[in-house]
C-alpha positions as CSV (number, residue, x, y, z in Angstrom):
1,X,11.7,34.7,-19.3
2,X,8.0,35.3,-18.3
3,X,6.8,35.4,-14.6
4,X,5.4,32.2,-14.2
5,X,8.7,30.6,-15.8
6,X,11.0,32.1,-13.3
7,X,8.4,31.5,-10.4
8,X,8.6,27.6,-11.6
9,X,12.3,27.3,-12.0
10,X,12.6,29.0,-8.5
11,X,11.0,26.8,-7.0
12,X,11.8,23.4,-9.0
13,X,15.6,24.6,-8.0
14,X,15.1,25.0,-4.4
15,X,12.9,21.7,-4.0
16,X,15.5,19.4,-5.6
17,X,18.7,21.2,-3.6
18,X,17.2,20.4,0.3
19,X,14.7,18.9,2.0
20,X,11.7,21.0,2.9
21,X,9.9,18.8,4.7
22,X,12.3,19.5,8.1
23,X,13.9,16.3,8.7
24,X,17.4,16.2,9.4
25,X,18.8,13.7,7.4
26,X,21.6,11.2,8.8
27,X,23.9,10.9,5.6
28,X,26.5,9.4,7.3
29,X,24.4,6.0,8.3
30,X,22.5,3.5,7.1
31,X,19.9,1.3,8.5
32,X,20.1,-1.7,7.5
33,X,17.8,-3.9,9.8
34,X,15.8,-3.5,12.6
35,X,14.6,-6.3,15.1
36,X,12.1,-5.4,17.7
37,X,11.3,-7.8,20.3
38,X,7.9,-6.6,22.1
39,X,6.1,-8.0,25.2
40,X,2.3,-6.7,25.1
41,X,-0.2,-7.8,28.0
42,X,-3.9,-7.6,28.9
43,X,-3.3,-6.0,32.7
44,X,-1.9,-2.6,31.3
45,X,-0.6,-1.0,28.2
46,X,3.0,-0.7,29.2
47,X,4.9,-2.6,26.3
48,X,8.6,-4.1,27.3
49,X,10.6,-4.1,24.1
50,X,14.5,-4.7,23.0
51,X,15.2,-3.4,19.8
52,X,18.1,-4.7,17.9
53,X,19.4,-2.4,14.8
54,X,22.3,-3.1,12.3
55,X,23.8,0.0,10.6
56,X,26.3,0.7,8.7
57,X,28.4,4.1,8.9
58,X,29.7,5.8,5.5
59,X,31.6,8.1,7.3
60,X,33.5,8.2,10.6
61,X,31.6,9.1,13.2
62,X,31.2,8.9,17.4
63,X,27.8,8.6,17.7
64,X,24.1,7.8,16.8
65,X,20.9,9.3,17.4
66,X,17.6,7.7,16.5
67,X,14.2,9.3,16.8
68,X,12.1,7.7,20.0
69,X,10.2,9.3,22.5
70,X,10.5,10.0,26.0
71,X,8.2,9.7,28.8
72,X,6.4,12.7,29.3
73,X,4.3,14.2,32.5
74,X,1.5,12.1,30.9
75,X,3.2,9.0,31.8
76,X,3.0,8.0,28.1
77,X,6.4,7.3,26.1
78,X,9.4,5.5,26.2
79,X,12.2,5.6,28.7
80,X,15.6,3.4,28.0
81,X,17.5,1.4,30.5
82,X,20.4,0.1,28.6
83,X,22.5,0.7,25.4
84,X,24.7,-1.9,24.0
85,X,26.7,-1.8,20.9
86,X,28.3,-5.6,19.2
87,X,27.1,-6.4,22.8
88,X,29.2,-4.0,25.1
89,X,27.4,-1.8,27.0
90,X,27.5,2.1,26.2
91,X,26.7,5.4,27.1
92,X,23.3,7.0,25.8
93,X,21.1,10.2,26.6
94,X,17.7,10.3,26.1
95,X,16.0,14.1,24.8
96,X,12.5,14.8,23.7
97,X,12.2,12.8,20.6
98,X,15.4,11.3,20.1
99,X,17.8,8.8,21.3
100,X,21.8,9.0,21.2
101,X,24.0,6.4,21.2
102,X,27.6,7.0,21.9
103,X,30.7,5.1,20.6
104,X,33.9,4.0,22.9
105,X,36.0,2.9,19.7
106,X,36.3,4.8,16.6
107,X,34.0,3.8,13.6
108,X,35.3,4.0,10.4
109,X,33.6,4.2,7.4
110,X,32.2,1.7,6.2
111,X,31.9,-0.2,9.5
112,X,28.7,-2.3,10.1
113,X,27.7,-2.4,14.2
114,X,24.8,-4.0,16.1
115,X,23.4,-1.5,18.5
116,X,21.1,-3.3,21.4
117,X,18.2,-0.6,22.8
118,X,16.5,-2.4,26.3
119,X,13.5,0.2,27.1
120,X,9.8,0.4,28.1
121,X,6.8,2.6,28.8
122,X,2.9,2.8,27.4
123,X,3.0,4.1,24.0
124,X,2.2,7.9,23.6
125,X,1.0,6.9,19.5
126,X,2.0,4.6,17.0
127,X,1.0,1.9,18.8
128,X,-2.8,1.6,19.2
129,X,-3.9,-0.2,22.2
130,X,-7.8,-0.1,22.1
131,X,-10.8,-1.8,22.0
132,X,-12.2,-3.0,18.8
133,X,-16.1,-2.5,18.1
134,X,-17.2,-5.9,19.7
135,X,-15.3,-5.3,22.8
136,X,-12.2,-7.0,22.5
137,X,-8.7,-5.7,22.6
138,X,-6.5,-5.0,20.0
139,X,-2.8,-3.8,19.4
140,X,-2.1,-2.1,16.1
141,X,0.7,-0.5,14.8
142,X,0.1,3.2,13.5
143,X,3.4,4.9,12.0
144,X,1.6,7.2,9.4
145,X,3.3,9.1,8.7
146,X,6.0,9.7,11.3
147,X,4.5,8.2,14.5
148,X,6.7,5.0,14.6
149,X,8.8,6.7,17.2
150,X,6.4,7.1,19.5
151,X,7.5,3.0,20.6
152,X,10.3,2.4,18.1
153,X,13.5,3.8,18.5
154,X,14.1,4.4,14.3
155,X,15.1,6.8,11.8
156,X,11.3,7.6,11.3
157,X,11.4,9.3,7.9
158,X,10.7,7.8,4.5
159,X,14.0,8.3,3.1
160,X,15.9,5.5,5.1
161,X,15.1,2.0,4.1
162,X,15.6,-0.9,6.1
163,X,15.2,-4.5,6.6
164,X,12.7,-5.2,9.9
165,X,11.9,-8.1,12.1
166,X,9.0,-8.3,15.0
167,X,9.2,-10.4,17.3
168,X,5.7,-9.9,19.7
169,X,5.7,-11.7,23.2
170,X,1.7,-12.3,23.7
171,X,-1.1,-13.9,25.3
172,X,-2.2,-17.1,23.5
173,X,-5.4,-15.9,23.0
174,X,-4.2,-13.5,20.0
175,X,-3.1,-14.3,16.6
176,X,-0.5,-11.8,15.6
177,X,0.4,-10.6,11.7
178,X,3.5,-8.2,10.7
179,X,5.1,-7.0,8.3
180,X,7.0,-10.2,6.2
181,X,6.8,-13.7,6.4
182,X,6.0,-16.1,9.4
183,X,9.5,-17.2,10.7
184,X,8.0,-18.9,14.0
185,X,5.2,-19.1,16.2
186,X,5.8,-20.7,19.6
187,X,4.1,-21.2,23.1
188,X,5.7,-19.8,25.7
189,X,4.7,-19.9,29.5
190,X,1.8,-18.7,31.8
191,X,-0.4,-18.8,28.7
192,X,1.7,-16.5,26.4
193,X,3.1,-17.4,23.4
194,X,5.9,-15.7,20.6
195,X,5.0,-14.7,17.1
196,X,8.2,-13.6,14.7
197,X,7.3,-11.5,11.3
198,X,10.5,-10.9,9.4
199,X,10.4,-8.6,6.3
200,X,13.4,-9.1,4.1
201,X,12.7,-6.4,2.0
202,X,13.8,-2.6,2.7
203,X,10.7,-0.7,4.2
204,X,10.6,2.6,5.5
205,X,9.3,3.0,8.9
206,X,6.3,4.6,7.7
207,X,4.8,0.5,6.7
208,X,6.6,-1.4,9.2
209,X,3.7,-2.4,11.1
210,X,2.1,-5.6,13.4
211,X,-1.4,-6.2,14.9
212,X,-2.5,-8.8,17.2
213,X,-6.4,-9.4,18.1
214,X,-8.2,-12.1,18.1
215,X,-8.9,-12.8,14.0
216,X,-10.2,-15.5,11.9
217,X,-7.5,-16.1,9.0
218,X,-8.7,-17.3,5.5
219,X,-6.1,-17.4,2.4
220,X,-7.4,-16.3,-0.8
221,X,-5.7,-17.8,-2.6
222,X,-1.9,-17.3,-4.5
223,X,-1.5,-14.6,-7.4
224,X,2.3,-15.6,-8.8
225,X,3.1,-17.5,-6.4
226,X,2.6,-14.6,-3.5
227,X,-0.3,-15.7,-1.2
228,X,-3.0,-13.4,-0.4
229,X,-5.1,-13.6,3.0
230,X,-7.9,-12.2,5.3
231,X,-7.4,-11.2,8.6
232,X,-11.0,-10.1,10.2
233,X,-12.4,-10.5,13.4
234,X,-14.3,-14.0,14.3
235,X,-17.5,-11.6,15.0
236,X,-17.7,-10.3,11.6
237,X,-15.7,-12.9,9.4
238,X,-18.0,-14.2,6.7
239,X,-18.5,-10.7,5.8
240,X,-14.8,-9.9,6.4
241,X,-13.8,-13.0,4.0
242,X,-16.2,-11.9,1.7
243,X,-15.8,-8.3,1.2
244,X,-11.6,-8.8,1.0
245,X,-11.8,-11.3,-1.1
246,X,-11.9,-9.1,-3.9
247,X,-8.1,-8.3,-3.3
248,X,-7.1,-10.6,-5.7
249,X,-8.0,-9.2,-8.6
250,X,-6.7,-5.7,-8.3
251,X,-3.2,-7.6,-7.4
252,X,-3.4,-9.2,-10.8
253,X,-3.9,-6.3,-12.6
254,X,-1.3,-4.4,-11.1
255,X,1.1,-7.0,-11.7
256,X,0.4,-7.3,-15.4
257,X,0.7,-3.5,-15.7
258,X,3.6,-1.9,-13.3
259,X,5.4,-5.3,-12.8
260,X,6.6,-7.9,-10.1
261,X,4.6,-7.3,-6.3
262,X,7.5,-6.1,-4.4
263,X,7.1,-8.1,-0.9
264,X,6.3,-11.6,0.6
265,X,3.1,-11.7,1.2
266,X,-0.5,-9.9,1.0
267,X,-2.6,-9.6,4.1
268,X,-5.6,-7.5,4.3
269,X,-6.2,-7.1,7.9
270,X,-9.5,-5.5,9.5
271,X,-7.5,-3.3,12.2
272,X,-8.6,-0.7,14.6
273,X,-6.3,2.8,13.8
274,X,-6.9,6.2,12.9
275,X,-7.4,6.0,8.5
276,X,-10.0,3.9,6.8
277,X,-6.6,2.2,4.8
278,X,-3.1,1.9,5.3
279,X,-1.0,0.6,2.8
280,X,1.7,-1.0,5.1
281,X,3.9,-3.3,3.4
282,X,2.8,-6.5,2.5
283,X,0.4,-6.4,5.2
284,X,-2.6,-3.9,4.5
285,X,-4.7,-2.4,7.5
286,X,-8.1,-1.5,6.9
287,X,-10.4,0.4,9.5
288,X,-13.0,-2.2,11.2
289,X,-16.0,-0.3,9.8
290,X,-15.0,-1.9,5.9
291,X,-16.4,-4.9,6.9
292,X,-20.0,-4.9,6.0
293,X,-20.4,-8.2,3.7
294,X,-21.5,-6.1,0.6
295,X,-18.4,-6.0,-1.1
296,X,-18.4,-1.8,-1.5
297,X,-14.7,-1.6,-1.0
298,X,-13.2,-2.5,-3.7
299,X,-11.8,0.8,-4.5
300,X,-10.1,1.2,-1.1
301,X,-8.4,-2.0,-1.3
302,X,-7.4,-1.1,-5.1
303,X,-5.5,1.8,-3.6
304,X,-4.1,0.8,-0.6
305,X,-2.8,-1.9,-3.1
306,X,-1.2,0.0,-5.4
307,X,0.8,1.5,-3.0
308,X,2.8,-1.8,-2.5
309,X,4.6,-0.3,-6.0
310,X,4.1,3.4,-5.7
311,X,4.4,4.7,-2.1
312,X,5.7,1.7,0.0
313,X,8.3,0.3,-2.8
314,X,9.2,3.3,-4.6
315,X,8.6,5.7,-2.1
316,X,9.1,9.7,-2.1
317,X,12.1,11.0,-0.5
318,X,10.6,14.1,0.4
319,X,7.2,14.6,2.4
320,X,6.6,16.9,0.2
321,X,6.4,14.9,-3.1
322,X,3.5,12.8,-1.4
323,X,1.8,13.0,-4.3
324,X,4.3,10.5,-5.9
325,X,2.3,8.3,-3.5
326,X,-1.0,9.2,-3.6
327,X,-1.7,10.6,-7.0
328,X,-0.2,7.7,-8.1
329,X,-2.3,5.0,-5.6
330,X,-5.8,7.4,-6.9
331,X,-5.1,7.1,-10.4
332,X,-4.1,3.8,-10.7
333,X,-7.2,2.8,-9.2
334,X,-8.7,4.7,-11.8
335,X,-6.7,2.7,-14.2
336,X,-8.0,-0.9,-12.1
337,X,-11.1,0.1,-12.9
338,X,-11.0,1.1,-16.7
339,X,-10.0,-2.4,-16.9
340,X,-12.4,-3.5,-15.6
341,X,-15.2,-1.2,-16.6
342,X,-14.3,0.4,-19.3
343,X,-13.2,3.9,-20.5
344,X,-16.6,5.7,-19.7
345,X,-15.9,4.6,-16.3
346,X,-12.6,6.4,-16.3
347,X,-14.0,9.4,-17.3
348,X,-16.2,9.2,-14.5
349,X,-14.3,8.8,-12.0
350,X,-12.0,12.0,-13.7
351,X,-14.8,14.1,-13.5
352,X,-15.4,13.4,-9.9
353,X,-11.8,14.3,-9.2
354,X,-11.7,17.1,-11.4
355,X,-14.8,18.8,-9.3
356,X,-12.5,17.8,-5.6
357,X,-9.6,19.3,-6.8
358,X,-11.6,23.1,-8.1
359,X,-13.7,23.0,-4.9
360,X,-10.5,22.3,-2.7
361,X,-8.5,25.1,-4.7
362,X,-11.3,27.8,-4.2
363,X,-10.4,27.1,-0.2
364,X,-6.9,26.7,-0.2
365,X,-5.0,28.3,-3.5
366,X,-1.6,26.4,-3.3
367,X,0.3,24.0,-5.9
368,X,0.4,20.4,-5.8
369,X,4.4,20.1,-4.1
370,X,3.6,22.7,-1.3
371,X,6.7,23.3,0.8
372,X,5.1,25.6,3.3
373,X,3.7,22.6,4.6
374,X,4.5,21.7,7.5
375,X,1.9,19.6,9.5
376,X,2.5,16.4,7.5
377,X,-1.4,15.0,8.2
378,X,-2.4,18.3,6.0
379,X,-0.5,16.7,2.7
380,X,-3.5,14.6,2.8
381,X,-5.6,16.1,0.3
382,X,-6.8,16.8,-2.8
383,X,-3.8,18.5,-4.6
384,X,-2.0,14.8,-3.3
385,X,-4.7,12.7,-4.3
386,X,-7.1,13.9,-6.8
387,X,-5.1,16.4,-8.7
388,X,-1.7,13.9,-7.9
389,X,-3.8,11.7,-10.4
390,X,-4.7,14.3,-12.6
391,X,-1.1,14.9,-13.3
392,X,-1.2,11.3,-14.2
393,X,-3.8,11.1,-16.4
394,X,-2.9,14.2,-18.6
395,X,0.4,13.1,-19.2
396,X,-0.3,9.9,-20.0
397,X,-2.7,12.0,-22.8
398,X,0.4,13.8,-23.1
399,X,3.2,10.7,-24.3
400,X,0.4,8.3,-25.3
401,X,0.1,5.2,-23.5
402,X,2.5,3.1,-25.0
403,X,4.9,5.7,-23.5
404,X,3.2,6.1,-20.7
405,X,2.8,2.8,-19.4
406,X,6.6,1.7,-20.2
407,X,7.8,4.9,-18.0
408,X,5.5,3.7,-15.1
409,X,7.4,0.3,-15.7
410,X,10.4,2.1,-16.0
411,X,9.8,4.5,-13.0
412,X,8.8,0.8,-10.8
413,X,12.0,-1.2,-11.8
414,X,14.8,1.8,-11.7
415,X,13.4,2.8,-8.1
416,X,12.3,-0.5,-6.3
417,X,13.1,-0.7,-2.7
418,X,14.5,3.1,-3.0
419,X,13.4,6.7,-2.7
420,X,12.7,9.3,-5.7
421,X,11.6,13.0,-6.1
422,X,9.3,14.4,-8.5
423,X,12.2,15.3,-11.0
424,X,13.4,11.6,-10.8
425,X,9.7,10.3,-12.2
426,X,9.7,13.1,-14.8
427,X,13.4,12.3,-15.6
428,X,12.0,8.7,-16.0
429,X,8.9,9.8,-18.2
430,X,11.0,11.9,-21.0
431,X,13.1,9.1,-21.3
432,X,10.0,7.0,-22.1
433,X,8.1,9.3,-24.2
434,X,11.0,10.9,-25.8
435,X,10.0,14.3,-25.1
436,X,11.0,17.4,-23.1
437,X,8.4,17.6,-19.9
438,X,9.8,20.4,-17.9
439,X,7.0,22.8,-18.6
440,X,4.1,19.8,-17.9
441,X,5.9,19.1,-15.1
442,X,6.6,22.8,-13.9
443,X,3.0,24.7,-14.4
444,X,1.0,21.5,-13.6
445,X,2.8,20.7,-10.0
446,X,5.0,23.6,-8.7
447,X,1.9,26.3,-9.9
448,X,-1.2,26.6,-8.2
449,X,-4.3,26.3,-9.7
450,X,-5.5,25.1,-13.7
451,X,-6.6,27.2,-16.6
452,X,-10.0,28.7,-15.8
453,X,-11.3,28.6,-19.6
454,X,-13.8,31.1,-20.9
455,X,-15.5,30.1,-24.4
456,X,-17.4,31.4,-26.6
457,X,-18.1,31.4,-30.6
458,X,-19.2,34.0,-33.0
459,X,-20.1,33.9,-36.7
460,X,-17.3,33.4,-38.8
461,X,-16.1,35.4,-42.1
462,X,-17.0,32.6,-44.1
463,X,-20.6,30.2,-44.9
464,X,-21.6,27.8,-42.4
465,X,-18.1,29.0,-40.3
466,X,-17.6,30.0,-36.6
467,X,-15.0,31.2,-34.6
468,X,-14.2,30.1,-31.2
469,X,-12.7,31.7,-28.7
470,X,-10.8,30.7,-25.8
471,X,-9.2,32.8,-23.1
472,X,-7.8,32.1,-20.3
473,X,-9.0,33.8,-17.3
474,X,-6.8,32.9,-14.6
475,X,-3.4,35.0,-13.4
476,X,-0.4,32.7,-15.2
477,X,-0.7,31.4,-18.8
478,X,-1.0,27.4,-19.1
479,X,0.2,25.9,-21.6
480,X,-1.7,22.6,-23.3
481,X,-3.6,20.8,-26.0
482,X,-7.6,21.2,-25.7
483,X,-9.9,19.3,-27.4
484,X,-13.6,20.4,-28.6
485,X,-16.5,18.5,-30.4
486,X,-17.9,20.4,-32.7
487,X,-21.8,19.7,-33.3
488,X,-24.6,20.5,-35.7
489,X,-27.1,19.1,-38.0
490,X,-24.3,17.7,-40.7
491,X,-22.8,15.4,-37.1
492,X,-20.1,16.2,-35.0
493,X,-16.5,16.7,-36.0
494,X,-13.4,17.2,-33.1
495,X,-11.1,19.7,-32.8
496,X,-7.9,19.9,-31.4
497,X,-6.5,23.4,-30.6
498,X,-2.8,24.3,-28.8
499,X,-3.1,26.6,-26.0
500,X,-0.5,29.0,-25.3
501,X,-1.8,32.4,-25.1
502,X,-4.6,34.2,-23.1
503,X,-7.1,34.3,-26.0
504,X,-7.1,32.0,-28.5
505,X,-9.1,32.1,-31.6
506,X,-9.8,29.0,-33.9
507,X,-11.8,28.7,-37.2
508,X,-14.2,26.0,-38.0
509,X,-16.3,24.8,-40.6
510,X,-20.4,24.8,-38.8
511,X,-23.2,25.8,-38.8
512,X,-23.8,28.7,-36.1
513,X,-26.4,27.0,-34.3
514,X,-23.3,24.6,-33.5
515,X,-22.9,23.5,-30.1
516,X,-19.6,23.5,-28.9
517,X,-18.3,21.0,-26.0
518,X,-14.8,21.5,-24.4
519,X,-12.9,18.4,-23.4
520,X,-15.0,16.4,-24.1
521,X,-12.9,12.8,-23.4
522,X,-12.0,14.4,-20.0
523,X,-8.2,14.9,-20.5
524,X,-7.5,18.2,-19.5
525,X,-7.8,19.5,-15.7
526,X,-9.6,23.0,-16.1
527,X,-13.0,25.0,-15.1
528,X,-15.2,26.6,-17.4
529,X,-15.8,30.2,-16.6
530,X,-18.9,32.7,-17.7
């Protein structure tokens, strides 16, 4: 066994036994809905809330913590009054960050309860309470990637699924969207009104989300039956209505190609939070600088799109397999626009990742599945994103796209509504291509870096021949196909060479004023090197 074998199988082992990304994970309860009942007003940003949560136990237990926090000496976070659970009132103790709820009776396994949460305070983070740019104020909800329990008491990791309802106490003066379908909208009095969002699909916190502001709404429109609408504000809203309008056709193309849009509704919502797009369920927020009324967003609302399917639907189960989310959202925007464009368009935008993901290696050397990680808002990068979709795109060079495109399929249906790991989608991928992946998998995600390819020809032994030469420059051996055009004055002829070893020689019939051109399609991630 070589070095960089046993380096891969080290860590490939330890990844799929635990959790690296430092959650504790409850494995004796389940989430299965959450109903939080919010009062927001204009004379301060204190929020009163009851959260209602159904779970059920798979093991006996005495108690339940959730993740919320308390008020600190900032006067910012949450601070509980009352615990209930099936309605009889309960001890609890409030830490730091989390919230435990104790049981009187015995619960078995198996045993469903309702636990009743009555607290309050001004939101720490998660819930944005701001000002948008024309002056007005807005309330957004923020949870990427774990900030949901800054206002929500929640399991506030991606691995636990569950059902969620909002119901937001207002003034009249805002129109509120969440996460779902409308259930009810209803005056209430001194000039305040209720909105309730439920979302009967199984979200992780992470896209449970609501805003209320004061938008123009425009529907775009239905794509199978699902409707798809603009939320934008009244200053800015022919541009807004313009610029989203363009939704609707990434949707269709995803649908055709990964399968049946997993939620309710589609709402692309002009919001005020930290990203420029966040691909909440259903309910899409997008900072309010992408309004402009020239339409240049089209690739931002293609990925926060395809993260209905691959990030919010089938979502990683580890922090650390982000790029099960966001290589897949990059590249399948890539894909939107091959459609579209064509596939000199793909190779473009390959290229343009294929330069991120070198420059961002040269500054920080790690692999794509990086458990040393630990600040979660650092996963956000190029080894997630561009080289995520890299991975992609060479395997699908790898099983052909027939095989490729079924796994994806495959991958979507076999994990909808639920949580994978990388191993699960490669798992998924031999099954469709019929072939053994563990080394594309291993050396491509789990090792840092890409060959760094030096190549060079020389005369060869016989007329009109030359030899190339490849070597591989950097530390571990890749291993992979690499293809070269071959041209002189009788045209241009392509080669395809297996490489295994550091130098690699190949024979070919030119002229030796050929010029040689390595990857020439744009299927393989590597640098050329002097």
């Amino acid at each position: 066994m070589n070095k960089i074998t046993l380096i891969c199988l080290l860590l490939l082992f330890s990844s799929v036994l635990s959790a690296h990304d430092g959650y504790i994970r409850n494995r004796d309860a389940d989430v299965l809905n959450y109903q939080f009942n919010i009062s927001i007003n204009d004379s301060t940003n204190r929020i009163e809330a009851v959260a209602d949560i159904k779970v059920k136990f798979l093991a006996p237990v005495s108690s339940f913590t959730l993740d919320l926090k308390s008020s600190g000496p900032d006067g910012k976070g949450m601070d509980v009054t009352s615990a209930a659970v099936n309605g009889e009132n309960t001890r609890w103790e409030q830490g730091k960050d989390k919230l435990t709820i104790f049981f009187k009776h015995n619960v078995s396994k198996n045993d469903t309860l309702n636990i009743s949460i009555i607290y309050s305070g001004i939101p720490a983070d998660g819930l944005i309470i701001s000002k948008n740019k024309y002056g007005s104020r807005t309330f957004f909800a923020d949870h990427w990637p774990d900030r949901a329990h800054n206002y929500l008491p929640c399991i506030d990791h991606p691995y636990d699924k569950a059902e969620v309802d909002f119901i937001i106490k207002s003034p009249d003066c805002y129109k509120v969207v969440a996460s779902g379908s409308l259930i009810e909208e209803s005056p209430l009095a001194k000039g305040r009104k209720m909105t309730h969002w439920k979302e009967s699909v199984p979200i992780s916190t992470k896209v449970m989300t609501f805003g209320a502001a004061r938008f123009s709404v425009h529907s775009d429109g239905t794509v199978t039956c699902i409707p798809v609408s603009a939320w934008v504000f009244p200053e800015n809203q022919r541009e807004g209505f313009s610029d989203y309008s363009i939704a609707v056709s990434p949707l269709q193309y995803y649908i055709k190609t990964i399968g049946e849009y997993p939620y309710e509704k589609l709402a692309n919502v002009q919001s005020k939070t930290i990203y420029g797009g966040l691909e909440n369920a259903g309910t899409i927020f997008y900072s309010e600088n992408s309004v402009t009324g020239q339409g240049k967003d089209e690739g931002l609302i293609a990925h926060e799109e395809a993260h209905q399917w691959f990030g919010d639907c089938v979502t990683e189960a580890d922090w650390h397999h982000i790029w099960l989310s966001e290589g897949f959202a990059t590249y399948l925007t890539s894909l939107y626009f091959e459609s579209k464009d064509g596939r000199k368009k793909l190779e473009s935008d390959m290229s343009s990742s294929r330069e991120r993901v070198l420059r961002f290696y040269d500054r920080n050397p790690a692999p794509v599945i990086d458990s040393s990680v630990t600040d979660l808002m650092k996963l956000l990068n190029p080894n997630s994103y561009q080289k995520g979709g890299w991975v992609l795109h060479m395997l699908r060079n790898e099983i052909g796209d027939e095989a490729f495109f079924r796994g994806l399929r495959l991958y979507y249906s076999r994990f909808r509504n639920s949580n994978a790991l990388t191993d699960d989608f490669r798992k998924v991928m031999e099954e469709s291509g019929k072939k053994d992946l563990s080394l594309f998998f291993r050396q491509w995600l789990y090792v840092a870096g890409q060959p760094e390819l030096k190549i060079w020809q020389e005369s060869g032994k016989g007329k009109d021949e030359i030899e190339i030469n490849i070597e591989q420059k950097q530390e571990h051996l890749f291993e992979f196909n690499l293809e070269l055009s071959v041209v002189d004055a009788s045209g241009e002829k392509s080669e395809k060479v297996f490489i295994k070893d550091r130098v690699t020689k190949l024979s070919v019939k030119a002229s030796d004023n050929a010029s040689v051109i390595a990857d020439p399609h744009v299927n393989l991630l590597f640098r050329p090197v002097p």
